[in-house]
C-alpha positions as CSV (number, residue, x, y, z in Angstrom):
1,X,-7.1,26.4,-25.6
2,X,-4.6,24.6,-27.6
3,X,-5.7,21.0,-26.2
4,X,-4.9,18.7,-29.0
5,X,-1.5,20.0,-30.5
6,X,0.0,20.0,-26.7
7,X,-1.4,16.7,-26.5
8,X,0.6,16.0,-29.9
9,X,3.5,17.6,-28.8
10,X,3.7,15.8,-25.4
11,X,3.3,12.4,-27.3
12,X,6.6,13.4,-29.8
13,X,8.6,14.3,-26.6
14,X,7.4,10.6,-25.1
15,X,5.6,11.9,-22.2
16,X,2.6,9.8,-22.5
17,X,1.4,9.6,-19.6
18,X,2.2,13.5,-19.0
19,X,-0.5,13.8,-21.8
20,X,-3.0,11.6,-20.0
21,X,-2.5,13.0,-16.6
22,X,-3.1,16.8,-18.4
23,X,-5.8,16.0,-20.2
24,X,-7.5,14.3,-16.7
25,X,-6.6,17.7,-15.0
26,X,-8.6,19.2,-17.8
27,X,-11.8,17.4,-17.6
28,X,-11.6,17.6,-13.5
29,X,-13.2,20.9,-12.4
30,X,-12.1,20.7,-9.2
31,X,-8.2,21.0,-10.2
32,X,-8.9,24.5,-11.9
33,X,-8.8,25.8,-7.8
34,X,-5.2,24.6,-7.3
35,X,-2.2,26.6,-7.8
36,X,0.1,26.1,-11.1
37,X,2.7,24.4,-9.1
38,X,0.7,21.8,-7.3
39,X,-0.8,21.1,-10.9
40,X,2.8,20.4,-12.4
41,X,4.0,18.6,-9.6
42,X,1.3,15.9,-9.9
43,X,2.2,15.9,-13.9
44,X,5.7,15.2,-13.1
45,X,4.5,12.7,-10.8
46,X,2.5,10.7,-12.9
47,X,4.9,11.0,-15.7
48,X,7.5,9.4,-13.5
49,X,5.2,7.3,-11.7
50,X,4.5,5.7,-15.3
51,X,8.1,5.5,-16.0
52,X,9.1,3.5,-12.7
53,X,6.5,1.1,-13.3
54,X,7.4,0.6,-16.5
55,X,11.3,0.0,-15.5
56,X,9.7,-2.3,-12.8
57,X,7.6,-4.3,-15.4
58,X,10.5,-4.6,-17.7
59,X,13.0,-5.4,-15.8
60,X,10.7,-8.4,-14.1
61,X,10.4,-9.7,-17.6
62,X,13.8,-9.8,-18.2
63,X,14.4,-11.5,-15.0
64,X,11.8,-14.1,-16.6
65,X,11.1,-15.2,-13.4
66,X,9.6,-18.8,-13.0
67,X,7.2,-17.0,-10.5
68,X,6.6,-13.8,-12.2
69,X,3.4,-13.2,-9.4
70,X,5.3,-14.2,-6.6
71,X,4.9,-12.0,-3.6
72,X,6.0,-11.9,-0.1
73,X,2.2,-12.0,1.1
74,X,2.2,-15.7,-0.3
75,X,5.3,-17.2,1.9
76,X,4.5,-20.4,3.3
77,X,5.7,-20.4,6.8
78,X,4.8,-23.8,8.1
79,X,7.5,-24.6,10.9
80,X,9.1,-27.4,8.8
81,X,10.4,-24.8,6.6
82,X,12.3,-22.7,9.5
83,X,11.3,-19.5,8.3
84,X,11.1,-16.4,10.4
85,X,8.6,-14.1,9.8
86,X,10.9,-10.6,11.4
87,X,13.9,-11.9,9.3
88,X,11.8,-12.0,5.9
89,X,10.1,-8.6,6.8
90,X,13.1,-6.8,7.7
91,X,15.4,-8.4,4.7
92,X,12.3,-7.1,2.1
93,X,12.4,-3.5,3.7
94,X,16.2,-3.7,2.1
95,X,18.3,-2.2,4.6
96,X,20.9,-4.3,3.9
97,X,21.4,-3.0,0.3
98,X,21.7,0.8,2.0
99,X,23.7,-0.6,4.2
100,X,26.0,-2.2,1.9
101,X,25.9,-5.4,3.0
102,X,25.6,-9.0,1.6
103,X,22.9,-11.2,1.9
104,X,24.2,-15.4,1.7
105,X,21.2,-17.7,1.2
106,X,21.5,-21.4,1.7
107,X,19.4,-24.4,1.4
108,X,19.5,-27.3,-1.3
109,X,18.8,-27.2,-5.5
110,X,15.1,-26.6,-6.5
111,X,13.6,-25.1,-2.8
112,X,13.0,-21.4,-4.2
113,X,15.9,-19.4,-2.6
């Protein structure tokens, strides 16, 4: 088989991790027993996995966040702060932006919003 020129070819067209993915299918034994379509699928799949995450990373970066790590696991919710737990959960899911609705924070300078 023609591993290393596909590999070469799939790294001109930019579809890195198409290439890494293939060459994982090819040292797994176990993916030989699946059928050709189930094989591409999970090359698309990790081709566009790679690709969102990317977008994601860059995106973030561009932001240039002050809390680049920030996560919704890491919310404070001491009573002084008037938080409620359902509201932050169900405004995170993003309903509202299928929705098309707005969102109108408040609260003073410098708390985080």
């Amino acid at each position: 088989m023609l591993t290393q020129p596909t590999v070469e070819r799939l790294a001109a067209l930019k579809l890195n991790a198409l290439a890494r993915a293939w060459q994982a299918q090819q040292a797994d034994a176990s993916m030989a027993e699946l059928p050709f379509d189930e094989r591409l699928a999970l090359l698309v799949e990790a081709e566009w996995s790679e690709r969102q995450n990317k977008r994601l990373d860059r995106t973030l970066r561009d932001a240039k966040l002050r809390i680049g790590h920030a996560c919704l696991e890491d919310v404070d919710f001491a009573a002084e702060r008037k938080l409620s737990r359902t509201t932050l959960r169900d405004l995170s899911r993003c309903g509202w932006v299928e929705a098309h609705q707005n969102v109108v924070i408040t609260g003073p300078t410098g708390v985080g919003k």
